[in-house]
N, C-alpha and C positions, 0 to 999 in steps of 0.2 A: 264694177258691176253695180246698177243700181235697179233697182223694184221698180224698173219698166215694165207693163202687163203688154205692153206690143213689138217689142225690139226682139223676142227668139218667138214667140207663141205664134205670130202668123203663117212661121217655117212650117208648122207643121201644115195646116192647109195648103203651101204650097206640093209638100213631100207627100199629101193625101192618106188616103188609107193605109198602104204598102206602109209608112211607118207606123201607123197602129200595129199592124201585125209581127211587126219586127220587135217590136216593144214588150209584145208577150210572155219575154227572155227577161226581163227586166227583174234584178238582181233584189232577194228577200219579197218580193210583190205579186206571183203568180202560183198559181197550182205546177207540181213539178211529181217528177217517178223518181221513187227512192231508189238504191242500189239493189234492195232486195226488193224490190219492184212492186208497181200498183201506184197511183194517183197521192198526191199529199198535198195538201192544203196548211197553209201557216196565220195561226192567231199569234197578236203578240199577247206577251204573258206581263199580269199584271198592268192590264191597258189602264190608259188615263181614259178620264171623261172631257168629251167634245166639247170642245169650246162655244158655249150658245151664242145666242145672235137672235135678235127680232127685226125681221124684215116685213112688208108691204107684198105681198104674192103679185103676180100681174090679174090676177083677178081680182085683186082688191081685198081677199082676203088677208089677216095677219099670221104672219108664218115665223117659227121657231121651233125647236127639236122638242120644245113639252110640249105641239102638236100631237107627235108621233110618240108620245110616251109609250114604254111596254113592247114595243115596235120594234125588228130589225129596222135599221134605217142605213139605205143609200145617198151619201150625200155625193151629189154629182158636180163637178165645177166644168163646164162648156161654155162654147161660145158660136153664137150662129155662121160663122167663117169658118169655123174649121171642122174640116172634111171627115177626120175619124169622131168627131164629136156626133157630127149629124147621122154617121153611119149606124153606129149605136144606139140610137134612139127607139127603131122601132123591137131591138131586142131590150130595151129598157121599160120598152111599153106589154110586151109581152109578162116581162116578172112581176110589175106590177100589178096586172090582172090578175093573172095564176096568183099570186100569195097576198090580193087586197087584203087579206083580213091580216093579217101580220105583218106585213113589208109597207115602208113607208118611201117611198125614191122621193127627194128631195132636187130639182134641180138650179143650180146654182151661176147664171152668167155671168161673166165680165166682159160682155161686150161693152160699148161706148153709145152705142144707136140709141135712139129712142126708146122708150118702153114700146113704142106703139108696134115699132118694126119686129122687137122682138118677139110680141105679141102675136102675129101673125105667122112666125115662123114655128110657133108653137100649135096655133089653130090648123095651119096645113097638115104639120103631121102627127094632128091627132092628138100629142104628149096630154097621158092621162094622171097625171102628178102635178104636183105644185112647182110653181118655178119663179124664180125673184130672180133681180139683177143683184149679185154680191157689190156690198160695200168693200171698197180699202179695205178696212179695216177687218171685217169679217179674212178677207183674201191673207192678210197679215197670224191674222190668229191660228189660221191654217195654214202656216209655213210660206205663203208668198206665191202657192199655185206656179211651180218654173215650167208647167207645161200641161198639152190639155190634150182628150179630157183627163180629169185627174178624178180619183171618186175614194171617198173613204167610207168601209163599212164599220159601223155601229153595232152594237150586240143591244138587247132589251133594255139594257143599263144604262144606255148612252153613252158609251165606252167606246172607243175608237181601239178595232182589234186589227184593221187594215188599211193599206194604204194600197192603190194601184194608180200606176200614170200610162199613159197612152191605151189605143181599143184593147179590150179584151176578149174573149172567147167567152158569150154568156151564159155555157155551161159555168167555167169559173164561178162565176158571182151566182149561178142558180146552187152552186155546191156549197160555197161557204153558207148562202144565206139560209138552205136547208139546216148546215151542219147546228147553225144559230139560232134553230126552230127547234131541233133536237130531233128530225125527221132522218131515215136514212140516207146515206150517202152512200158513193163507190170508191172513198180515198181514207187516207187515214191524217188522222189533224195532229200536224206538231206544234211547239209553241216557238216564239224565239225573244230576244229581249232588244225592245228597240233602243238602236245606239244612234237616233238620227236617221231612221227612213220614213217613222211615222212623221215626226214630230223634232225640228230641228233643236229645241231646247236637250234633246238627251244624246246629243252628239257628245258630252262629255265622258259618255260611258263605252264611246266607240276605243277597238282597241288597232284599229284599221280605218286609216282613211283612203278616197280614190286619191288617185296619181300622187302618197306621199310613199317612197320608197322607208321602210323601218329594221327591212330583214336584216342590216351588217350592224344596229345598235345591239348593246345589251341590254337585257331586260331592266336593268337601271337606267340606264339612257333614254329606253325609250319608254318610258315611265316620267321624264323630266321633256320630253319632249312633247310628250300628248297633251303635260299640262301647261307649255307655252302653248302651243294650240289652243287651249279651251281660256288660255287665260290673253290673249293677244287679239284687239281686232282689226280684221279685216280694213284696207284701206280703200276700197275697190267703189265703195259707196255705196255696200247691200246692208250696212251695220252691221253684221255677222259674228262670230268669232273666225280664225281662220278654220277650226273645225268643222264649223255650221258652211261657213262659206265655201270648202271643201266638197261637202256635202250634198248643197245647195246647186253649185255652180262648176264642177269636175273643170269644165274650158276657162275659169275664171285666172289668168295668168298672172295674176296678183297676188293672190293666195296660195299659186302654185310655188312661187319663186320665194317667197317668204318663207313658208315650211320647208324649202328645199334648205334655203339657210339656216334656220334653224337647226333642224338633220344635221346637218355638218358643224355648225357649231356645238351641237352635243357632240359629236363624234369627236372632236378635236379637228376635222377636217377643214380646208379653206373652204371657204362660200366660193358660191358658183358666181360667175359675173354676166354682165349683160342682160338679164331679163329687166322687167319693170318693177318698179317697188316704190313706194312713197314710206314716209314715217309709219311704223304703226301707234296707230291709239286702242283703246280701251272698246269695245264693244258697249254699243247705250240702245239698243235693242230689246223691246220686250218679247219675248217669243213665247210659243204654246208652248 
């Protein structure tokens, strides 16, 4: 798997809105009802601060998050192709009226077009926020954007307390951004600790990764197991660890079959055959 920004992200403008809303399910990343019931929102606890970037606005103005100091800030990553991205917009232009004096929506493309194109797709529908074409690089510092739109909210601090990927319901983000004005709300805020949903750098604190089976090690096992994971990289071509890559890339069959091996070489078990696998090397990735 390599840091192609157009080989899965087109999918989603094909698959349209229907998968924004399917998305809303999306595991640690939405408002959710507790067992004992009522609305609940998740900050992470002990957030990092967001990685800056100084870009070029398409207005020519210069644009970076000490802009927006003191500021909730939405930083949005879209692209003029795709369908839940554009769907969004005019509920992104709504929040940022209602809370101009405090809210700062950021939005952030990786198209390929022209400035000029995008320019225009901006003018049409109004978008009353600043918008730049994301660099590489900025895209990298934010974990690689695996899919759009993706938007990560900010507290006053410039702390990165959330992450969410596909449309949302912009109650959500009117709730959290209240909860981060310190304005009433109708849900109650839990915290959680990111292990690589924010922020792939703290995949090593995950004690669960997707599709690695852990339940028949013991907790010595899978204690030497997590740290081949965080300590082996990925061959796949995203630089990753297999952890990050895991995390990153659930369908990446590379990092699936390696960890699987793994697994069973703690366990004493025979490695499974047949899948793909190359040599692993060393991860040489700098990540947020």
């Amino acid at each position: 798997m390599k840091l192609h920004f157009h080989t899965r992200l087109p999918l989603l403008n094909a698959l349209g809105v229907a998968i924004g809303a399917v998305l809303l399910v999306a595991c640690g990343a939405s408002s959710a009802r507790s067992p004992q019931g009522g609305n609940v929102i998740r900050f992470v606890r002990n957030p990092d601060a967001a990685p800056g970037f100084k870009l070029d606005a398409l207005d020519g103005q210069p644009l970076s998050l000490a802009t927006a100091r003191g500021k909730v800030v939405l930083l949005n990553f879209w692209a003029t192709w795709c369908g839940p991205c554009r769907a969004e917009i005019p509920d992104l232009i709504a929040l940022q009226q209602k809370y101009k004096d405090q809210l700062q929506i950021i939005g952030l493309t990786v198209d390929d077009d022209d400035a000029s194109v995008i320019k225009q797709v901006v003018d049409e529908t109004h978008i009353n926020y600043p918008v730049a074409m994301a660099s590489p690089e900025v895209r990298l510092q934010y974990g690689g954007i695996a899919a759009l739109p993706t938007s990560f909210v900010l507290d006053a601090q410039g702390r990165v307390v959330q992450k969410h990927e596909g449309l949302r319901d912009p109650a959500l983000y009117e709730t959290e951004i209240r909860a981060l004005l310190g304005l009433p709300i109708d849900a109650r805020v839990e915290t959680f600790e990111d292990t690589g949903q924010i922020f792939l750098a703290h995949a090593d604190r995950a004690s669960e990764l997707p599709g690695v089976d852990l339940s028949h090690l013991t907790p010595q096992q899978k204690q030497v197991a997590l740290h081949k994971f965080n300590a082996e990289g990925c061959t796949c071509g995203c630089n990753f660890t297999l952890a990050q890559c895991r995390i990153y890339d659930r369908n990446c069959a590379i990092s699936k079959s390696r960890t699987e091996k793994i697994v069973a070489e703690v366990s004493g078990a025979a490695p499974r055959k047949g899948s793909p696998e190359k040599s692993p090397t060393p991860p040489n990735a700098a990540l947020p």
